[in-house]
ZADO-1210 file (C-alpha; in nm, 4 decimals, padded with zeros to 6 digits):
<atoms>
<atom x="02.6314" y="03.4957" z="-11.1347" code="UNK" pos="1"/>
<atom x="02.3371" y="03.2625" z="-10.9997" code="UNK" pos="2"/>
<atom x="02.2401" y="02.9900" z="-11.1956" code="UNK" pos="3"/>
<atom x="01.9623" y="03.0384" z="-11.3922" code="UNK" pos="4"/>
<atom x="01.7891" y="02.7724" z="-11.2118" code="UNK" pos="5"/>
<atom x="01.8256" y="02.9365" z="-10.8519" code="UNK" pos="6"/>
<atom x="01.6492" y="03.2075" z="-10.9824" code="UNK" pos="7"/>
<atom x="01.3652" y="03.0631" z="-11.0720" code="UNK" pos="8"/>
<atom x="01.3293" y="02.8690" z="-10.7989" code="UNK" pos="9"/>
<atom x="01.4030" y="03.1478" z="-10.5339" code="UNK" pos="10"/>
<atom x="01.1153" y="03.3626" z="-10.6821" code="UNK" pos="11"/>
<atom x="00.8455" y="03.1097" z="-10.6157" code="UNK" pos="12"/>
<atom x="00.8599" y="03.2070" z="-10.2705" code="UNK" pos="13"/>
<atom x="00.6115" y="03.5444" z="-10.3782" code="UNK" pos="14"/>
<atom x="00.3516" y="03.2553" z="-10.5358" code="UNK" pos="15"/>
<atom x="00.0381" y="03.1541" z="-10.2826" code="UNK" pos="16"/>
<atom x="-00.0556" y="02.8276" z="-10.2408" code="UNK" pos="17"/>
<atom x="-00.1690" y="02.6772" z="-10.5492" code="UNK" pos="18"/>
<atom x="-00.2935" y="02.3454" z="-10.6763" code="UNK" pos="19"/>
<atom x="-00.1067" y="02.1242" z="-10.8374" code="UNK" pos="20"/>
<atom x="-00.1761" y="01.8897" z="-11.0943" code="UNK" pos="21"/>
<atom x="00.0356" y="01.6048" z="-11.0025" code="UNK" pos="22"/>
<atom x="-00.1170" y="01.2913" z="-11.1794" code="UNK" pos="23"/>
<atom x="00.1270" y="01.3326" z="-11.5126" code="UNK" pos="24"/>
<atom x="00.3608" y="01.3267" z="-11.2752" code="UNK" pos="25"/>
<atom x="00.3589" y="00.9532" z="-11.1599" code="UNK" pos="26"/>
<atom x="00.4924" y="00.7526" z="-11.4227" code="UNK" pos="27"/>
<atom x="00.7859" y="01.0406" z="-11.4925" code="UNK" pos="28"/>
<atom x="00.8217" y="01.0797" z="-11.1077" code="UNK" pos="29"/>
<atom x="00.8905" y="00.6858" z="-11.0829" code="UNK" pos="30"/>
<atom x="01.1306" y="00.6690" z="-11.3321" code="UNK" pos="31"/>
<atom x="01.3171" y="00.9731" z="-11.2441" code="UNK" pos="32"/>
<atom x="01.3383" y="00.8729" z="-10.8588" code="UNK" pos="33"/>
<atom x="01.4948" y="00.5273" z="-10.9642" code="UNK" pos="34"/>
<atom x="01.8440" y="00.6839" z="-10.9555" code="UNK" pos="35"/>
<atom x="02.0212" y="00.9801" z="-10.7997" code="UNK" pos="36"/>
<atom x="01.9741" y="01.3144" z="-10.9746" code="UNK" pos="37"/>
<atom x="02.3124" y="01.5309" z="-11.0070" code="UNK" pos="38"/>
<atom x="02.2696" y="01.8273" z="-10.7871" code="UNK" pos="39"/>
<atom x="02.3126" y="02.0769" z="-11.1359" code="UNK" pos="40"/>
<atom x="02.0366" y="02.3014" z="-10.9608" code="UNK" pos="41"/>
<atom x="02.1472" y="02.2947" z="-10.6282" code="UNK" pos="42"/>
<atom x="01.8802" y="02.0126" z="-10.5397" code="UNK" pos="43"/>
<atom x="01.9375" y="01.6156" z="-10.5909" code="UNK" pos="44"/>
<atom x="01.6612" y="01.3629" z="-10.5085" code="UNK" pos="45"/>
<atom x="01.7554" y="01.0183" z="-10.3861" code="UNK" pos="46"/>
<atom x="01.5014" y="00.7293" z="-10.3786" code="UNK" pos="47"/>
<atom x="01.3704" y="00.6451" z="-10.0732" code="UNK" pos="48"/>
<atom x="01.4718" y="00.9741" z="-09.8421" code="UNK" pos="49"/>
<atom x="01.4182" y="01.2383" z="-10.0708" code="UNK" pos="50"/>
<atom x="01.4915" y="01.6070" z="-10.1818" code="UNK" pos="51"/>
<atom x="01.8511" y="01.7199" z="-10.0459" code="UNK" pos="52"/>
<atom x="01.9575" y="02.0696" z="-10.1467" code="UNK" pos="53"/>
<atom x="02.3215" y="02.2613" z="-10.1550" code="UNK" pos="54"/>
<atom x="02.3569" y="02.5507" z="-09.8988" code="UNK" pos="55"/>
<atom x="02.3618" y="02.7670" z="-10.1886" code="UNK" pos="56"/>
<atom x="02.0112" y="02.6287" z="-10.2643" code="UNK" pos="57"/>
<atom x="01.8986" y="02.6892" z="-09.9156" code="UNK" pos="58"/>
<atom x="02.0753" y="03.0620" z="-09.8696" code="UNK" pos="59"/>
<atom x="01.8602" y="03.1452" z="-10.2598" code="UNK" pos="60"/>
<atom x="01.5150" y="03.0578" z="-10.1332" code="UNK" pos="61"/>
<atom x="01.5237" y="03.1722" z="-09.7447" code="UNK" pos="62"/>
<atom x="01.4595" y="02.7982" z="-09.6288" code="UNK" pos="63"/>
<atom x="01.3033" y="02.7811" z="-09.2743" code="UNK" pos="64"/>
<atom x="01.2256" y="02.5069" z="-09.0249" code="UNK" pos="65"/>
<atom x="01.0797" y="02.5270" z="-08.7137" code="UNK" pos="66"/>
<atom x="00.9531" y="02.1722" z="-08.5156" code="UNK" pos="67"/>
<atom x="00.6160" y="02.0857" z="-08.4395" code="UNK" pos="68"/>
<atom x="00.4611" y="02.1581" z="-08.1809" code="UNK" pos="69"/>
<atom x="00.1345" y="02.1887" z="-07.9269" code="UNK" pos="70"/>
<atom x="-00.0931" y="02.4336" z="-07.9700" code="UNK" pos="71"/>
<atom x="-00.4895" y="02.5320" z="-07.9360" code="UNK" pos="72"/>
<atom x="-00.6081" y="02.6685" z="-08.2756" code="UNK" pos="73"/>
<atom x="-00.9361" y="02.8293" z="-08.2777" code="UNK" pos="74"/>
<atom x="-01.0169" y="02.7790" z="-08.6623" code="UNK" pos="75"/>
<atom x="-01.1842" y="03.0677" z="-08.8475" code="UNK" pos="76"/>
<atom x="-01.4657" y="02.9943" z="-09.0282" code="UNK" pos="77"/>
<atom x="-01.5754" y="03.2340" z="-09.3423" code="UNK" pos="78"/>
<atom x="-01.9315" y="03.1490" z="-09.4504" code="UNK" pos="79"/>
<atom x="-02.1194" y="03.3339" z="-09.7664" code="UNK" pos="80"/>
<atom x="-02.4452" y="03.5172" z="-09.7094" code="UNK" pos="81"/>
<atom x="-02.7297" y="03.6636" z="-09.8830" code="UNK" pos="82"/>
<atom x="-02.9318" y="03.9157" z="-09.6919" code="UNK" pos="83"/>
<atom x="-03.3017" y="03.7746" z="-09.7163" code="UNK" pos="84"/>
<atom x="-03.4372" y="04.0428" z="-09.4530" code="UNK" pos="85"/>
<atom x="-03.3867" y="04.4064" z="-09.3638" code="UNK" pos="86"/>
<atom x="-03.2312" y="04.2479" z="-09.0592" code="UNK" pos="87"/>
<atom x="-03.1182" y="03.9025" z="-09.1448" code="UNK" pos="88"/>
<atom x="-02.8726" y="03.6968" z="-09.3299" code="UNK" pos="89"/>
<atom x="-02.8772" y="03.3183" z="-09.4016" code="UNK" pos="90"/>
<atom x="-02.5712" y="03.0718" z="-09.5812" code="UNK" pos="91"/>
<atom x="-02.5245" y="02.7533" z="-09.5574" code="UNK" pos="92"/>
<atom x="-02.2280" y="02.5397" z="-09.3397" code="UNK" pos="93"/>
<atom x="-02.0728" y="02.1656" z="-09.4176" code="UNK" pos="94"/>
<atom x="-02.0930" y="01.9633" z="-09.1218" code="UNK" pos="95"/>
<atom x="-01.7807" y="01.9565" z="-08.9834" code="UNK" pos="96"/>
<atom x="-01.8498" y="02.3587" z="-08.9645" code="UNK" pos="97"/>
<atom x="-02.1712" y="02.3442" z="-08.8221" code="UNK" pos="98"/>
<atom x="-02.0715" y="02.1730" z="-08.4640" code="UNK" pos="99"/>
<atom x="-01.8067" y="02.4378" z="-08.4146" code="UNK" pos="100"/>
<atom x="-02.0836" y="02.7548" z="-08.4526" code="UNK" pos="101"/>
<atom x="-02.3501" y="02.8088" z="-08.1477" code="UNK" pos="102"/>
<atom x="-02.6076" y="03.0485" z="-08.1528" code="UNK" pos="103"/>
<atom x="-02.5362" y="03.3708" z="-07.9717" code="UNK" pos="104"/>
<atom x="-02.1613" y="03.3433" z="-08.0774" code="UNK" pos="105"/>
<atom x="-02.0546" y="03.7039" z="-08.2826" code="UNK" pos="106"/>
<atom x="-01.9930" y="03.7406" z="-08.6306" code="UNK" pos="107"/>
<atom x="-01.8423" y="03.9802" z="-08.8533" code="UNK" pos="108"/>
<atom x="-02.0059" y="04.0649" z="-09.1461" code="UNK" pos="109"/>
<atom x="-01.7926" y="04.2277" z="-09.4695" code="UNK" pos="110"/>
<atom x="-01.9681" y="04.3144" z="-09.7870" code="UNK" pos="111"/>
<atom x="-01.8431" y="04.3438" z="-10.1266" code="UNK" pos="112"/>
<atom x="-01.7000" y="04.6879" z="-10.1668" code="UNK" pos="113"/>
<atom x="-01.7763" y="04.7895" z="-09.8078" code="UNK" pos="114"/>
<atom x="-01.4653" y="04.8611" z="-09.6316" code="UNK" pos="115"/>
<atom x="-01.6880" y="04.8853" z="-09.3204" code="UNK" pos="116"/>
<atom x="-01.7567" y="04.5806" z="-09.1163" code="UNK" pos="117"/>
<atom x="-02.0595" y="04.5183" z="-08.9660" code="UNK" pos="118"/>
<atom x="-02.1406" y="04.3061" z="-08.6078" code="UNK" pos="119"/>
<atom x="-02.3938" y="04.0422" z="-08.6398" code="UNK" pos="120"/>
<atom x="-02.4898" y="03.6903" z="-08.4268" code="UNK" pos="121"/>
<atom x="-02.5779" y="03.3776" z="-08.5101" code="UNK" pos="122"/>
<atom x="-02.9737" y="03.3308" z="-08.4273" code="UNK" pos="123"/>
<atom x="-03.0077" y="03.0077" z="-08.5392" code="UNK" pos="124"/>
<atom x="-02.7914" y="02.6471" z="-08.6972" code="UNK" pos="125"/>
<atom x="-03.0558" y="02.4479" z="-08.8305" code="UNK" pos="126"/>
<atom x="-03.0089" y="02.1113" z="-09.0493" code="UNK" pos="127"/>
<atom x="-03.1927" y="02.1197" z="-09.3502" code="UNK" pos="128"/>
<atom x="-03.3030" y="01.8005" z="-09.5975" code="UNK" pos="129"/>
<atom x="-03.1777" y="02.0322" z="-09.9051" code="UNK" pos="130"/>
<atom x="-02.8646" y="02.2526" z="-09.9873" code="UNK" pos="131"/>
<atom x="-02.6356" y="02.4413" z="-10.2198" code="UNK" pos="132"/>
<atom x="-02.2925" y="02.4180" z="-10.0400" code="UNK" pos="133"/>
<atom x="-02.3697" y="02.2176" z="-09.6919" code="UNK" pos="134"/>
<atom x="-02.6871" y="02.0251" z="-09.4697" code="UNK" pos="135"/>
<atom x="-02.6751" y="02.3130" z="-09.2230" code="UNK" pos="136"/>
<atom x="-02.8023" y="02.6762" z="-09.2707" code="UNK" pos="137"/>
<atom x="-02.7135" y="02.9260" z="-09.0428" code="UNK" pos="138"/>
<atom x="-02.9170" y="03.2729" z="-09.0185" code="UNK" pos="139"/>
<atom x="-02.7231" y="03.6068" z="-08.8675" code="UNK" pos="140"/>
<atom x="-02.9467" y="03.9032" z="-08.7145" code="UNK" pos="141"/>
<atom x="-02.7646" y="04.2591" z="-08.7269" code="UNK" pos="142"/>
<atom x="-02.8460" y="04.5770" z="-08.5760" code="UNK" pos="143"/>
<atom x="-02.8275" y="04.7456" z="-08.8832" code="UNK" pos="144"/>
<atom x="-03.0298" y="04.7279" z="-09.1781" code="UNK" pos="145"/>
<atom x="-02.9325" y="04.5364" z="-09.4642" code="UNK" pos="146"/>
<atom x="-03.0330" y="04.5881" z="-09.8547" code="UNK" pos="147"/>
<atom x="-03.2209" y="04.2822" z="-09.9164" code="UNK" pos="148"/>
<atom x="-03.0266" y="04.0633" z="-10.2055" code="UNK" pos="149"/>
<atom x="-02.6443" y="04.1691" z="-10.0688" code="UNK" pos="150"/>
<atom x="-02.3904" y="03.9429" z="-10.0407" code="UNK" pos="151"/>
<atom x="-02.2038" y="03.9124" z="-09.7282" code="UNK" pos="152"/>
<atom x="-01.9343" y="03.7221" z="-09.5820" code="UNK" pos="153"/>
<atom x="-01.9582" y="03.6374" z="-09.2286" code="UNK" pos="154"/>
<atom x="-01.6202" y="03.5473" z="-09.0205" code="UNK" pos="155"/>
<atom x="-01.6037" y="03.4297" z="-08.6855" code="UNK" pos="156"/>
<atom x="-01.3525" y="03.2289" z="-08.4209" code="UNK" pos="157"/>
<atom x="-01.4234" y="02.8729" z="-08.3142" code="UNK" pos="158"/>
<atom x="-01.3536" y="02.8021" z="-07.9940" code="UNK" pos="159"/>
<atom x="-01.0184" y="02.6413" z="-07.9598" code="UNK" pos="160"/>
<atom x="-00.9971" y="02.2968" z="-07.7943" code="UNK" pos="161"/>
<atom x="-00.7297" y="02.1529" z="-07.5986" code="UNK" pos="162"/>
<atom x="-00.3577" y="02.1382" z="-07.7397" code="UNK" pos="163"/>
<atom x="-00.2878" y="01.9873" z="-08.0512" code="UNK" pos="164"/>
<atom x="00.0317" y="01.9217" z="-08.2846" code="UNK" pos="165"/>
<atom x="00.0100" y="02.2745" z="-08.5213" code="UNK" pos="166"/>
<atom x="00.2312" y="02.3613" z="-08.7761" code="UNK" pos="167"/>
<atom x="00.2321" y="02.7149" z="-08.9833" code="UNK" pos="168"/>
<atom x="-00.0071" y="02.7765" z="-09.2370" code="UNK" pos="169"/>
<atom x="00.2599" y="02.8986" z="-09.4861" code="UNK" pos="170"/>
<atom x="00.4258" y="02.5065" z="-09.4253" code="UNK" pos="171"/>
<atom x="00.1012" y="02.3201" z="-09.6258" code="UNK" pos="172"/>
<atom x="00.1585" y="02.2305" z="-10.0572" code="UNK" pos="173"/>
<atom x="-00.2069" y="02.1258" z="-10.1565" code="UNK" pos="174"/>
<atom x="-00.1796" y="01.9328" z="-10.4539" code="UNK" pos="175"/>
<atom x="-00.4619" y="01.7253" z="-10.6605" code="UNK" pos="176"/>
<atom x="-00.2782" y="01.4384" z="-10.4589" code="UNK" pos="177"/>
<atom x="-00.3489" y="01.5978" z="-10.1164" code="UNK" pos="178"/>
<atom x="-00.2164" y="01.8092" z="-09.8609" code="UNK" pos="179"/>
<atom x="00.1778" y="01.7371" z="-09.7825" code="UNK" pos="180"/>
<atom x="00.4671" y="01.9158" z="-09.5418" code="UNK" pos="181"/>
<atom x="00.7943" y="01.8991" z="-09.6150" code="UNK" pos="182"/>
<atom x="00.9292" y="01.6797" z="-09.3230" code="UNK" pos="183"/>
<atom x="01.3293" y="01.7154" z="-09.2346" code="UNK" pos="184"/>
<atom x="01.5215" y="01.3941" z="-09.2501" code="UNK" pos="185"/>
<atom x="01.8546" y="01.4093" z="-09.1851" code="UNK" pos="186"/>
<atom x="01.9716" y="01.5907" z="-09.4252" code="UNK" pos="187"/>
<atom x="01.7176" y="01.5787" z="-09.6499" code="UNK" pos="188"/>
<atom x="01.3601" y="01.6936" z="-09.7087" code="UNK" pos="189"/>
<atom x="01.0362" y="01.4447" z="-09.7659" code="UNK" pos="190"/>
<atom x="00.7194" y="01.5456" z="-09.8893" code="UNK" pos="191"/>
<atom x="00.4654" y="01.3806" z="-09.6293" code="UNK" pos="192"/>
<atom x="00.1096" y="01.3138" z="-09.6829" code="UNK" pos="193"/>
<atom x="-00.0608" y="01.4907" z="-09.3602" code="UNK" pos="194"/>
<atom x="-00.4411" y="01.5460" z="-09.2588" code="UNK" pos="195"/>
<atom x="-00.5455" y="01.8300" z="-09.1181" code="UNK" pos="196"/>
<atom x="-00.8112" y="01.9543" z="-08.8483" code="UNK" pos="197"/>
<atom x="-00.8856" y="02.3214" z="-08.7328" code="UNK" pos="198"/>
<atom x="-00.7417" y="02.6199" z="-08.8863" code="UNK" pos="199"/>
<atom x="-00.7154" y="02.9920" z="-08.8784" code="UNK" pos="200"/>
<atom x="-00.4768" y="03.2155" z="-09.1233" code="UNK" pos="201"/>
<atom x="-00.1628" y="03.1519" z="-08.8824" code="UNK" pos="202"/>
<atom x="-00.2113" y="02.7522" z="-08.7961" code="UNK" pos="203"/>
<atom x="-00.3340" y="02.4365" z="-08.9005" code="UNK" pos="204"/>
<atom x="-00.4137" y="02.1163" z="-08.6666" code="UNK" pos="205"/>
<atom x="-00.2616" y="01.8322" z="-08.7865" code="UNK" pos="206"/>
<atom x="-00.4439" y="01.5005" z="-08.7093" code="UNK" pos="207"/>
<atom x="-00.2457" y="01.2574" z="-08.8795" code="UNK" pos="208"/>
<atom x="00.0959" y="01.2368" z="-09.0688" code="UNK" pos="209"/>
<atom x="00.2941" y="01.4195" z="-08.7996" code="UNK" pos="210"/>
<atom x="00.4153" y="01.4239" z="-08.4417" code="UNK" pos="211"/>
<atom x="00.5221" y="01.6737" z="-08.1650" code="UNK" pos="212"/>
<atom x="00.9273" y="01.7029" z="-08.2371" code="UNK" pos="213"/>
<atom x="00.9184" y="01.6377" z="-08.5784" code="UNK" pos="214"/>
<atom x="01.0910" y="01.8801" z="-08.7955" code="UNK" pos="215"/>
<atom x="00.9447" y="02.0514" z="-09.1196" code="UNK" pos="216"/>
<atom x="01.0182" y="02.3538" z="-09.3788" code="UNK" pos="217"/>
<atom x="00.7835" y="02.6087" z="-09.3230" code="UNK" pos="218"/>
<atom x="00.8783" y="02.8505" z="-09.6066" code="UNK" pos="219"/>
<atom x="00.8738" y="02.8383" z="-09.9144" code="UNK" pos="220"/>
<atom x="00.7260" y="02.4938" z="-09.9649" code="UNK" pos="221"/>
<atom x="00.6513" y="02.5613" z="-10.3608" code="UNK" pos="222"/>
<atom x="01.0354" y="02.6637" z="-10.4027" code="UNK" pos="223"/>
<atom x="01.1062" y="02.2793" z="-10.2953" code="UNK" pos="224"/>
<atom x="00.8032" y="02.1296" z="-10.4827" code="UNK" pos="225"/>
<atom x="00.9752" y="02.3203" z="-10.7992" code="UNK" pos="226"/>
<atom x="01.3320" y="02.1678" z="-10.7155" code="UNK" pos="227"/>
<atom x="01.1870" y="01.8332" z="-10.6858" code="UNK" pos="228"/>
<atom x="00.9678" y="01.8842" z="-11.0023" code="UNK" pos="229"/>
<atom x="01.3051" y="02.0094" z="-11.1377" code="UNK" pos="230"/>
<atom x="01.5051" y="01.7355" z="-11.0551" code="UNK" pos="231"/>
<atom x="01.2651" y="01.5115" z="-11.1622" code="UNK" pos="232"/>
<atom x="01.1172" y="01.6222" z="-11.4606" code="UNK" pos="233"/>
<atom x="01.3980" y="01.8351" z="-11.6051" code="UNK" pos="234"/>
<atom x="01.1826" y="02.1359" z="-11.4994" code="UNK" pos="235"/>
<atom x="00.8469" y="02.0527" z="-11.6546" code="UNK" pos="236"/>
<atom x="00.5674" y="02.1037" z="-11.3799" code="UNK" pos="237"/>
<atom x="00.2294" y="02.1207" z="-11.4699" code="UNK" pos="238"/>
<atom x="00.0412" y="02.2616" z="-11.2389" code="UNK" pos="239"/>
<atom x="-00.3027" y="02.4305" z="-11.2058" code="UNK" pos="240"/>
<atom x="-00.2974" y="02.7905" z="-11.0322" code="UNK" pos="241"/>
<atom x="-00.6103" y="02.8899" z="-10.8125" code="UNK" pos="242"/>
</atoms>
């Protein structure tokens, strides 16, 4: 019979990402990491390389790696609406959004409770001196007639640039901390601050933390965060769930 332990851990892999909470963490975190943690739970953490786990461990959760490598990711951009006009839609972009949409590029349109989608383009990206969620507003014409007050959702491709270093989406942990992969080294597995860049539901750009070759787990990230938390901490996360 499985430990206990394994159990737990190997059903995290059905949790989405979450974020964590991971300031109570630091003083228990430093303490803990000061010596080498028995491997009772199939996982042991040792200071300065960090999580190592038994191949029981690995068999439980389903651990994958894969390496890095170059790819073009067109990110996909979902922007909220509200249909001002019979024919016409407006929401607002951040920056970093707004240089990625042109007018004329085609939208998709999904309202609440509609299973149908609708076809819309962008008329116009506009900076604005005021704003709710971004400095940019962008307004969407559609053929068809909209009931003035709906909200929409509007998602659309980016055009992919040249060739970047990409990793699966499933490999990110967000945390309150930041945004970390699990890097392999050697036999053991690191949590690594990364930054990321474009994105779309199967990869994310990453612009700094990582390079082409390197290895990292790309499933299931949280059953790792839990062993470390477990090692660490005797099993007492505290964590925030979106």
């Amino acid at each position: 019979m499985k430990h206990p332990s394994l159990l737990i851990l190997a059903g995290a892999t059905a949790l989405g990402i979450v974020t964590l909470n991971t300031s109570c963490l630091k003083a228990d975190a430093a303490a803990g990491a000061t010596h080498e943690a028995a491997p009772e739970n199939g996982a042991q953490f040792k200071k300065g390389e960090g999580l190592s786990l038994t191949d029981e461990m690995k068999k439980a959760i389903g651990l994958q790696i894969a390496d890095v490598g170059e790819e073009k990711v067109a990110s996909a951009i979902a922007v909220n609406l509200n249909a001002l006009k019979p024919n016409e839609a407006s929401g607002w972009l951040a920056p970093q959004q707004a240089v990625q949409v042109k007018p004329g590029t085609e939208v998709e349109l999904q309202s609440a409770g509609n299973a149908a989608a609708l076809k819309g383009t962008v008329q116009r990206v506009e900076q604005m001196s005021f704003g709710t969620l971004g400095d940019y507003e962008i307004t969407i014409a559609t053929a068809k007639p909209l009931t003035i007050g709906t909200h929409l959702k509007a998602t659309f491709q980016a055009p992919a640039g040249d060739a970047v270093p990409a990793i699966p989406r499933s490999a990110l942990l967000k945390t309150a901390e930041g945004t970390f992969v699990y890097a392999v080294n050697g036999p053991f597995y690191v949590r690594t601050l990364v930054k990321t860049g474009a994105m779309n539901d199967a990869l994310v750009e990453v612009t700094d933390g990582l390079y082409s070759g390197d290895q990292i787990v790309t499933t299931p990230v949280m059953s790792l965060w839990l062993a470390e938390l477990q090692v660490l901490r005797g099993g007492k996360a505290c964590c925030i769930v979106e």
